[in-house]
N, CA, C and O atoms as a GROMACS GRO file, in nm:
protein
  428
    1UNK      N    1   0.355   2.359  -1.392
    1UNK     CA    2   0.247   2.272  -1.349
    1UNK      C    3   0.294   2.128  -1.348
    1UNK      O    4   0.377   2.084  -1.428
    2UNK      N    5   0.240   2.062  -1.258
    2UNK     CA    6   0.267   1.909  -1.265
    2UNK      C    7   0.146   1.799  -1.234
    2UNK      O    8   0.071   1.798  -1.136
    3UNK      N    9   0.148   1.739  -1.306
    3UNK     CA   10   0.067   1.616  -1.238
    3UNK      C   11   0.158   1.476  -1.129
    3UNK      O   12   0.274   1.436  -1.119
    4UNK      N   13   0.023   1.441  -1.064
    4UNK     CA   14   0.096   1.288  -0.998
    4UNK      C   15   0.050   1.227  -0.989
    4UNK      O   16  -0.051   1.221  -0.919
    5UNK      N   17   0.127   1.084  -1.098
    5UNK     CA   18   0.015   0.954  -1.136
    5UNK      C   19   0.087   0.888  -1.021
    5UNK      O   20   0.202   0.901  -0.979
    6UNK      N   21  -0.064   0.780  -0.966
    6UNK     CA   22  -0.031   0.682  -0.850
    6UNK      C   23  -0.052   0.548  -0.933
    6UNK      O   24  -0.163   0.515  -0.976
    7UNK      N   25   0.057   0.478  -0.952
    7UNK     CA   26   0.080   0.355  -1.036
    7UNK      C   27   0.085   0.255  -0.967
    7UNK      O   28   0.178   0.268  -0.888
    8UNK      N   29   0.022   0.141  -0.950
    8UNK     CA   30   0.011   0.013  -0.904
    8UNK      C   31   0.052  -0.135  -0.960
    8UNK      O   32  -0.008  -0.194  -1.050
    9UNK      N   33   0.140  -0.173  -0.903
    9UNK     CA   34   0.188  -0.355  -0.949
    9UNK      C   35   0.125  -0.437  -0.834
    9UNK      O   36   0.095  -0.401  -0.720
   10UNK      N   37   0.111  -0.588  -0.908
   10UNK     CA   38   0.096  -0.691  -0.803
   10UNK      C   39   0.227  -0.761  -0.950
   10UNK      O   40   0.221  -0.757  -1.073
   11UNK      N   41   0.338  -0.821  -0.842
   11UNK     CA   42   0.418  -0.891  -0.938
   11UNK      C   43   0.435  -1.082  -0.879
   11UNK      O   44   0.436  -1.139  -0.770
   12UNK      N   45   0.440  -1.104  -0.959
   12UNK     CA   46   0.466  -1.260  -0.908
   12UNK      C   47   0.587  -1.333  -0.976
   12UNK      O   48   0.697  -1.289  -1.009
   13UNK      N   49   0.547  -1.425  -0.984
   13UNK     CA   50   0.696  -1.531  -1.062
   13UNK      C   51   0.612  -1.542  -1.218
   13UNK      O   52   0.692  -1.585  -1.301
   14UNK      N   53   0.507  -1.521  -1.266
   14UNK     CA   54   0.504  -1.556  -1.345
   14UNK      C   55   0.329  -1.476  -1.436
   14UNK      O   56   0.246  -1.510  -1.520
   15UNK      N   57   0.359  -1.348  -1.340
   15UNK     CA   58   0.236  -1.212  -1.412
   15UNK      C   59   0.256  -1.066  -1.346
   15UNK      O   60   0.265  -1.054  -1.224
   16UNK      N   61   0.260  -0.972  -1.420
   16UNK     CA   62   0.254  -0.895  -1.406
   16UNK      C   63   0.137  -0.798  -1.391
   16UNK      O   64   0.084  -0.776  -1.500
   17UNK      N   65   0.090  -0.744  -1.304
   17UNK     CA   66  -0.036  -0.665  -1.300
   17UNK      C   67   0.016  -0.487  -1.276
   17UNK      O   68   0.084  -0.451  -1.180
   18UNK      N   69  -0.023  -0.414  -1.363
   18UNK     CA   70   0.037  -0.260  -1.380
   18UNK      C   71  -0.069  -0.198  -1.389
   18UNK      O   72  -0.136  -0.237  -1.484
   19UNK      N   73  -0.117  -0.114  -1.329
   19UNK     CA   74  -0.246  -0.003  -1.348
   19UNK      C   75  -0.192   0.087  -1.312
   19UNK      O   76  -0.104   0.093  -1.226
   20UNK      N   77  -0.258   0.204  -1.398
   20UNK     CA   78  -0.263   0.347  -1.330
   20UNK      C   79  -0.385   0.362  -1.227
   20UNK      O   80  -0.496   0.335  -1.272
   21UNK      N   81  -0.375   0.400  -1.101
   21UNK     CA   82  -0.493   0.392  -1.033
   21UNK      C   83  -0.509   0.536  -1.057
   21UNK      O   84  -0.599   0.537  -1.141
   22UNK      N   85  -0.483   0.632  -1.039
   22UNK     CA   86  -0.522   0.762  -1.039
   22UNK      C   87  -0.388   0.865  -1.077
   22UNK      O   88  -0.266   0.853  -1.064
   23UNK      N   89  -0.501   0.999  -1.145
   23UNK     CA   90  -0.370   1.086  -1.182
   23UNK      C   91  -0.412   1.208  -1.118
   23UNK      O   92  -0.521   1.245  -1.162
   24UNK      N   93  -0.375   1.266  -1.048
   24UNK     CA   94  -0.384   1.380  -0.967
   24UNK      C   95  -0.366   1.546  -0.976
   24UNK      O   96  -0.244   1.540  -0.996
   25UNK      N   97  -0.390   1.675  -0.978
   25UNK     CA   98  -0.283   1.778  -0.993
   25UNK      C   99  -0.260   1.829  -0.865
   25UNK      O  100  -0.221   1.945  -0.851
   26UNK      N  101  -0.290   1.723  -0.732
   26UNK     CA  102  -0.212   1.834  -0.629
   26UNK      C  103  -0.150   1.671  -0.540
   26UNK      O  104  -0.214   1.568  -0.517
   27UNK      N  105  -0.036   1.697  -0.515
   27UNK     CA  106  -0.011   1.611  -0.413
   27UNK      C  107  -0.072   1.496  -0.328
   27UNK      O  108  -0.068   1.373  -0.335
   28UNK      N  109  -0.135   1.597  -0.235
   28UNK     CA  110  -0.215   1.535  -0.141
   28UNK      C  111  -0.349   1.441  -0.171
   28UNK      O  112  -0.403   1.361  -0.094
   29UNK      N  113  -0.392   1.482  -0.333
   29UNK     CA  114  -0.440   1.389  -0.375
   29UNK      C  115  -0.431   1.274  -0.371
   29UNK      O  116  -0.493   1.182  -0.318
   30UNK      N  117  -0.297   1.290  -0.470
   30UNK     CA  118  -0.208   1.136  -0.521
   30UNK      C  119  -0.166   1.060  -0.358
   30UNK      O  120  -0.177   0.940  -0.332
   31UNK      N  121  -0.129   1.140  -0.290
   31UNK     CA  122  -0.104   1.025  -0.125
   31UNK      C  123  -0.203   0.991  -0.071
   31UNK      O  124  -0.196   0.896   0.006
   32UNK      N  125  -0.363   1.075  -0.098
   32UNK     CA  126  -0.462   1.055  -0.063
   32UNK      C  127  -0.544   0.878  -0.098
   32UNK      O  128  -0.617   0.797  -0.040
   33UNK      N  129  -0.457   0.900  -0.255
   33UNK     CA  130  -0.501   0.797  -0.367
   33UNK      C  131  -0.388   0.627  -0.341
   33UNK      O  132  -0.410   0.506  -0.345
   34UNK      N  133  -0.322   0.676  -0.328
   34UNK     CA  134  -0.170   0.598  -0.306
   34UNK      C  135  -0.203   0.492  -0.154
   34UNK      O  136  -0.173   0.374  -0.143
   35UNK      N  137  -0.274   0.581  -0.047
   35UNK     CA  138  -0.318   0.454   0.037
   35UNK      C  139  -0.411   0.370  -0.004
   35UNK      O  140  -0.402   0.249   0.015
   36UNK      N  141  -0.516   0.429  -0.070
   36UNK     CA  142  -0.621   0.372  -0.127
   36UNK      C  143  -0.607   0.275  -0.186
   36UNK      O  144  -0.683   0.185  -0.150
   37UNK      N  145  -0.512   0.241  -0.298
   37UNK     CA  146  -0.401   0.183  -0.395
   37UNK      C  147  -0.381   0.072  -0.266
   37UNK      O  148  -0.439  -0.036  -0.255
   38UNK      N  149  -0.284   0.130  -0.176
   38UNK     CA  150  -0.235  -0.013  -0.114
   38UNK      C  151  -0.324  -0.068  -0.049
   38UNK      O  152  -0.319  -0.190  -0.030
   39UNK      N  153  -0.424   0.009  -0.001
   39UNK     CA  154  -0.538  -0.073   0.089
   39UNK      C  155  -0.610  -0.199  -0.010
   39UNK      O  156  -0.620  -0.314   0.032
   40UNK      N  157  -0.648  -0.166  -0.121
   40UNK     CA  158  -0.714  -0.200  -0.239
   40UNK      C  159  -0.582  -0.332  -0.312
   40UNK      O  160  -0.630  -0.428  -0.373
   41UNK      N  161  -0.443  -0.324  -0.298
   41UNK     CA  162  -0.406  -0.443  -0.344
   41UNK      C  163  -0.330  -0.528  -0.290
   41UNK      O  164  -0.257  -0.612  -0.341
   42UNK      N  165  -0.366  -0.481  -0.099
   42UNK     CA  166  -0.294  -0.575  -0.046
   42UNK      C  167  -0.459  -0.597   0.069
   42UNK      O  168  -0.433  -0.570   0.186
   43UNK      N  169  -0.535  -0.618   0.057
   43UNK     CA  170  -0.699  -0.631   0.057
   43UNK      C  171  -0.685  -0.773   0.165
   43UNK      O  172  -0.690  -0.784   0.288
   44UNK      N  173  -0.664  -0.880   0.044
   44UNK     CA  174  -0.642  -1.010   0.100
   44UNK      C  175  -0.554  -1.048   0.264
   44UNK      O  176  -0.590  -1.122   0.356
   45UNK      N  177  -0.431  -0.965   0.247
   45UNK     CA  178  -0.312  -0.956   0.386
   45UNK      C  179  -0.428  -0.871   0.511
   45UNK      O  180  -0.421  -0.898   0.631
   46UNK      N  181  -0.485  -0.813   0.477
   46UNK     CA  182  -0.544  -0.699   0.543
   46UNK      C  183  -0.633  -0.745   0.615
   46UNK      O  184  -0.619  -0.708   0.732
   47UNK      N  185  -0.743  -0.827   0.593
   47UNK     CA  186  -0.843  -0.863   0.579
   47UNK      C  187  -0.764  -1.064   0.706
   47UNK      O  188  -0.804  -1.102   0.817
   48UNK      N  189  -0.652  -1.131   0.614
   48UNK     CA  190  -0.580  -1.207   0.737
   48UNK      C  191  -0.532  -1.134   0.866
   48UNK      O  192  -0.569  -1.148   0.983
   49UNK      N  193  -0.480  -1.089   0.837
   49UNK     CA  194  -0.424  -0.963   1.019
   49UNK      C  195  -0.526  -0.915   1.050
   49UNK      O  196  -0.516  -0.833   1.141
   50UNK      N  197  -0.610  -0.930   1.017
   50UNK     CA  198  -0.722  -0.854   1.113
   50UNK      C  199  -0.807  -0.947   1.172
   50UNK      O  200  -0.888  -0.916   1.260
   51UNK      N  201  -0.789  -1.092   1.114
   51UNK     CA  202  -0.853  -1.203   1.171
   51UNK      C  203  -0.807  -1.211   1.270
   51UNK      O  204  -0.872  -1.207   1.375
   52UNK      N  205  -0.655  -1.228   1.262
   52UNK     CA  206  -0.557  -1.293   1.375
   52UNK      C  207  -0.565  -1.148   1.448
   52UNK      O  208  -0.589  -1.156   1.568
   53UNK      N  209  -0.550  -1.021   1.397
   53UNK     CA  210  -0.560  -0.940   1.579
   53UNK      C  211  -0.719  -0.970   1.677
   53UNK      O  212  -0.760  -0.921   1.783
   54UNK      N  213  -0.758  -1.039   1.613
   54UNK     CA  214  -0.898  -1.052   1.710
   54UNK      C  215  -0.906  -1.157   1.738
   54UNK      O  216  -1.021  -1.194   1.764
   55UNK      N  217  -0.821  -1.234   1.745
   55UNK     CA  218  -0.795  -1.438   1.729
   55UNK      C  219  -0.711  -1.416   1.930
   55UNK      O  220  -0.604  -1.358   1.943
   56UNK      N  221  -0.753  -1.447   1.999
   56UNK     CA  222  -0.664  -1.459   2.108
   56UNK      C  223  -0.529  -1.564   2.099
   56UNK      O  224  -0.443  -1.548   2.186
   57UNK      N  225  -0.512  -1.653   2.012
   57UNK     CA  226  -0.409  -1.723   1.995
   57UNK      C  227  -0.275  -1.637   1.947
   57UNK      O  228  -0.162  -1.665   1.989
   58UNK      N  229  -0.305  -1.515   1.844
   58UNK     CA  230  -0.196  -1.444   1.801
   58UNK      C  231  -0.222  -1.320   1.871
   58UNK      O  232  -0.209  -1.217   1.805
   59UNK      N  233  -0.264  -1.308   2.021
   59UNK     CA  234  -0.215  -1.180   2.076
   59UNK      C  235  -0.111  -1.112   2.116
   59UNK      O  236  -0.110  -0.991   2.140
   60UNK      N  237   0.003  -1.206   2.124
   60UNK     CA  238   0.103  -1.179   2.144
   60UNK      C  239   0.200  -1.063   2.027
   60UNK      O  240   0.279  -0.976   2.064
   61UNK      N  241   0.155  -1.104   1.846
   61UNK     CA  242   0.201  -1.074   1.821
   61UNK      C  243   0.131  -0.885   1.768
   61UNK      O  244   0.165  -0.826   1.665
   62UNK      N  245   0.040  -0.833   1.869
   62UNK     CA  246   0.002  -0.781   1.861
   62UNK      C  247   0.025  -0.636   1.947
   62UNK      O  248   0.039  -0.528   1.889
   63UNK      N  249   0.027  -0.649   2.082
   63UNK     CA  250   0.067  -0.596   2.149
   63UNK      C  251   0.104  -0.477   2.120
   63UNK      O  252   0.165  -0.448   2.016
   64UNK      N  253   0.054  -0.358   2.253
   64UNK     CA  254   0.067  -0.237   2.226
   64UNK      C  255  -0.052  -0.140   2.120
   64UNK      O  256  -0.070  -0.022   2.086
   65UNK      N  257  -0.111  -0.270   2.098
   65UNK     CA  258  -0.180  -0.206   1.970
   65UNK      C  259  -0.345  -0.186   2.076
   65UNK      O  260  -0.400  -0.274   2.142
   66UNK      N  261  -0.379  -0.073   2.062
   66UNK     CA  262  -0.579  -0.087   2.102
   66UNK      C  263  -0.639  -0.086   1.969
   66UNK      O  264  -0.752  -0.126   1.998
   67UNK      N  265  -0.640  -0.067   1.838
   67UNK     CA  266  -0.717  -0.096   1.726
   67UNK      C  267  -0.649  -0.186   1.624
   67UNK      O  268  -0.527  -0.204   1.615
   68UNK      N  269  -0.716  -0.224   1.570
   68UNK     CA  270  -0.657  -0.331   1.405
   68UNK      C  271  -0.618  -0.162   1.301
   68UNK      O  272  -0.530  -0.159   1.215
   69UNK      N  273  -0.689  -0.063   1.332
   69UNK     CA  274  -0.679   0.042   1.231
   69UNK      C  275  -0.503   0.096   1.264
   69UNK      O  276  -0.418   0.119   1.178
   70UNK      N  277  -0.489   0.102   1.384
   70UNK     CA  278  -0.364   0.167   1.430
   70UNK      C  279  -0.246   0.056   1.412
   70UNK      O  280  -0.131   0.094   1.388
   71UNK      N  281  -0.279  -0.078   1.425
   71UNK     CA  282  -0.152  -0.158   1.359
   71UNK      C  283  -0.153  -0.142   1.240
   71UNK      O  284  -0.033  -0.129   1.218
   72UNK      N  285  -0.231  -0.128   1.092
   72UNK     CA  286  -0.270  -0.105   0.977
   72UNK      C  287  -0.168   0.001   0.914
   72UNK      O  288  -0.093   0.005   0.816
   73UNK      N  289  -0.196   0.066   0.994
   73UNK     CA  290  -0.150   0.210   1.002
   73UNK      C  291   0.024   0.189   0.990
   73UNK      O  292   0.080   0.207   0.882
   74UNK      N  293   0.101   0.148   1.117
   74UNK     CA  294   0.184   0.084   1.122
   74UNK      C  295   0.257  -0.020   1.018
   74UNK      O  296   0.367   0.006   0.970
   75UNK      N  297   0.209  -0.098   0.999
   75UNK     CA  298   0.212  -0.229   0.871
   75UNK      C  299   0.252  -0.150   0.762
   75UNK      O  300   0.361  -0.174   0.712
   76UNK      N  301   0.169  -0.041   0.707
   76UNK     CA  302   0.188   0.057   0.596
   76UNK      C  303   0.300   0.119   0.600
   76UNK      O  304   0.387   0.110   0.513
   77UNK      N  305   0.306   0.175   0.683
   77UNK     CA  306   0.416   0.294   0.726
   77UNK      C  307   0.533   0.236   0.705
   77UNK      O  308   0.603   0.288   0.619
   78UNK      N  309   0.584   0.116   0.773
   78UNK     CA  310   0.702   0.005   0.772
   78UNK      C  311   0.749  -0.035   0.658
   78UNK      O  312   0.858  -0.089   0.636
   79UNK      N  313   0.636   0.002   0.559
   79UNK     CA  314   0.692  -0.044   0.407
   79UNK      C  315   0.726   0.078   0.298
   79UNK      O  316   0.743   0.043   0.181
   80UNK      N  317   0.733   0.197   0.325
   80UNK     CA  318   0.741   0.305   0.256
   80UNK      C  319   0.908   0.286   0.248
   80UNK      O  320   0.986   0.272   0.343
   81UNK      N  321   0.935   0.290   0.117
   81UNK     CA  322   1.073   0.304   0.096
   81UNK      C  323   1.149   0.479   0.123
   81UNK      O  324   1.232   0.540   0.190
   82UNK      N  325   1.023   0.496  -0.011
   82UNK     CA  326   1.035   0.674  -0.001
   82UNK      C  327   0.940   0.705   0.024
   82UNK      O  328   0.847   0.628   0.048
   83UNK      N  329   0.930   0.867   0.026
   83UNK     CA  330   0.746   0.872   0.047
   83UNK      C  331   0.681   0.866  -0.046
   83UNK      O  332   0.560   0.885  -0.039
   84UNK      N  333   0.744   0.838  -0.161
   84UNK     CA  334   0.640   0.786  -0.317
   84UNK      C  335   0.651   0.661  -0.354
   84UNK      O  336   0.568   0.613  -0.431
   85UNK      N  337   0.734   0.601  -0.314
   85UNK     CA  338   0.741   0.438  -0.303
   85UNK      C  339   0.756   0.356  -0.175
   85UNK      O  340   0.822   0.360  -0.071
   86UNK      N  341   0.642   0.265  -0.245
   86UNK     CA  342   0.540   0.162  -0.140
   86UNK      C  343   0.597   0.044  -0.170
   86UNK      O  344   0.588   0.041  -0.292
   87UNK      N  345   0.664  -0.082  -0.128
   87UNK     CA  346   0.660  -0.170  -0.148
   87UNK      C  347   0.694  -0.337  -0.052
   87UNK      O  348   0.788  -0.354   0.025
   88UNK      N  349   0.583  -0.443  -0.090
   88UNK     CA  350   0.588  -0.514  -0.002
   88UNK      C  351   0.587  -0.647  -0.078
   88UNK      O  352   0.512  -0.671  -0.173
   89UNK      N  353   0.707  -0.757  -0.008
   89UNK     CA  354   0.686  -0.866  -0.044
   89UNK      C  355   0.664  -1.032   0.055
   89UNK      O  356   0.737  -1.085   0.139
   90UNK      N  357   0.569  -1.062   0.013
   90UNK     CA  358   0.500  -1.170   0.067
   90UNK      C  359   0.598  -1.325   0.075
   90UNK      O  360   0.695  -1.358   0.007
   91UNK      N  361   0.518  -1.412   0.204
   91UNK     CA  362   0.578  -1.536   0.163
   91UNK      C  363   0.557  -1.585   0.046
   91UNK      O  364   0.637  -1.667   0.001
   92UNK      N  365   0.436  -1.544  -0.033
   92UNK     CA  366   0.407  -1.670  -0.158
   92UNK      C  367   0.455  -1.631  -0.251
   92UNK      O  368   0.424  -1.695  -0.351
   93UNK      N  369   0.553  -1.509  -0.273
   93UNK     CA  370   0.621  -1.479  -0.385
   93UNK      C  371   0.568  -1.375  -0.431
   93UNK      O  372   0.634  -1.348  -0.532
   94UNK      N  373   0.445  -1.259  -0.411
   94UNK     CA  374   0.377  -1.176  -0.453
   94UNK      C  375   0.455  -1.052  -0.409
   94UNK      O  376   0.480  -1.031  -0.290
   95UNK      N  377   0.489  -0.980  -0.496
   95UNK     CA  378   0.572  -0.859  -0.450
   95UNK      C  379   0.450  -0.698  -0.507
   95UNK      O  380   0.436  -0.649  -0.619
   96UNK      N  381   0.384  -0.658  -0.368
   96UNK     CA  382   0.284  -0.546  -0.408
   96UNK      C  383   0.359  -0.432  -0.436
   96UNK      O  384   0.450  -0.422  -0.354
   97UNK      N  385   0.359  -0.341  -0.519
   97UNK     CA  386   0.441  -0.188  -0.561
   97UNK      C  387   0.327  -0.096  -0.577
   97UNK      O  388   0.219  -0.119  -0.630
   98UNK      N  389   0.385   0.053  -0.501
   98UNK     CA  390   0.217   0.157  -0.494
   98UNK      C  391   0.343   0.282  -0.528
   98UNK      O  392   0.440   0.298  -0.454
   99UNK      N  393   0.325   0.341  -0.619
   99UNK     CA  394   0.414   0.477  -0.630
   99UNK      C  395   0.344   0.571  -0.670
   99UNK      O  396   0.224   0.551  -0.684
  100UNK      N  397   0.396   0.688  -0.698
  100UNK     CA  398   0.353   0.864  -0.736
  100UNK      C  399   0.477   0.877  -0.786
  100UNK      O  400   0.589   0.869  -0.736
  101UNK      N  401   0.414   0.912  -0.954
  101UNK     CA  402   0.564   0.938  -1.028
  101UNK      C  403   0.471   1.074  -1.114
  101UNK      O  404   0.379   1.098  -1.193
  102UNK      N  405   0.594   1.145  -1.012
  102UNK     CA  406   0.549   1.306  -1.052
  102UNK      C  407   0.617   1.364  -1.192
  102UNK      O  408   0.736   1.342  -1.216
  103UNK      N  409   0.522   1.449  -1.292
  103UNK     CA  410   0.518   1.481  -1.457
  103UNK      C  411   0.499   1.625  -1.438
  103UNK      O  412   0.411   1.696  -1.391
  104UNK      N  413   0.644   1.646  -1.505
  104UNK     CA  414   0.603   1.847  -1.514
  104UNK      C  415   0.512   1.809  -1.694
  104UNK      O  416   0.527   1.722  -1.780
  105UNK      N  417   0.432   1.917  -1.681
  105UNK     CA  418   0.296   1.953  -1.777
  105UNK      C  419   0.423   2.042  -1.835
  105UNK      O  420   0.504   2.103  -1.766
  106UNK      N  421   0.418   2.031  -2.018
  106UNK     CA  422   0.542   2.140  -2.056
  106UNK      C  423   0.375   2.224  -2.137
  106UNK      O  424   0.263   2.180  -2.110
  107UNK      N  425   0.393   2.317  -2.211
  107UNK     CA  426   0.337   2.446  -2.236
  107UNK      C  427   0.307   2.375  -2.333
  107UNK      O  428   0.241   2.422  -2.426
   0.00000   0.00000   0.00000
């Protein structure tokens, strides 16, 4: 048997933020949970790009795209190191981390 905790950082120059967001026993949970995680601590970025895809001044850097959900989508995807590690770092020094660190259950 195993569980899979989805663990969350926001790191900076000078704090550390570490939560367990969720602990799972099937997979698809924890990836279920793990976007959730990044949607939830990169909120602020999310919430700017979605200004500017509806801003006609930054259409350019948009292109190809028909929804803000399907560049989103994209944005995410681009940052998966592995498929259990998430990670993204910002101009202002904020480095976001989203993982699934899988635990065999012993008897």
């Amino acid at each position: 048997k195993k569980v899979y905790i989805v663990e969350g950082q926001t790191i900076s120059y000078d704090d550390t933020d570490t939560s367990i967001a969720g602990i799972h026993t099937t997979e698809e949970g924890a990836r279920k949970r793990l976007r959730e995680e990044i949607d939830s601590r990169c909120a602020d970025i999310k919430d700017d790009l979605e200004d500017k895809f509806n801003d006609e001044d930054y259409a350019e850097d948009f292109e190809g795209y028909e929804t803000f959900d399907e560049y989103w989508d994209d944005w995410v995807s681009e940052n998966f190191v592995t498929k259990n590690f998430w990670r993204y770092s910002d101009e202002t020094d904020f480095t976001y981390v989203v993982s699934i660190i899988e635990k065999n259950l012993e008897d």
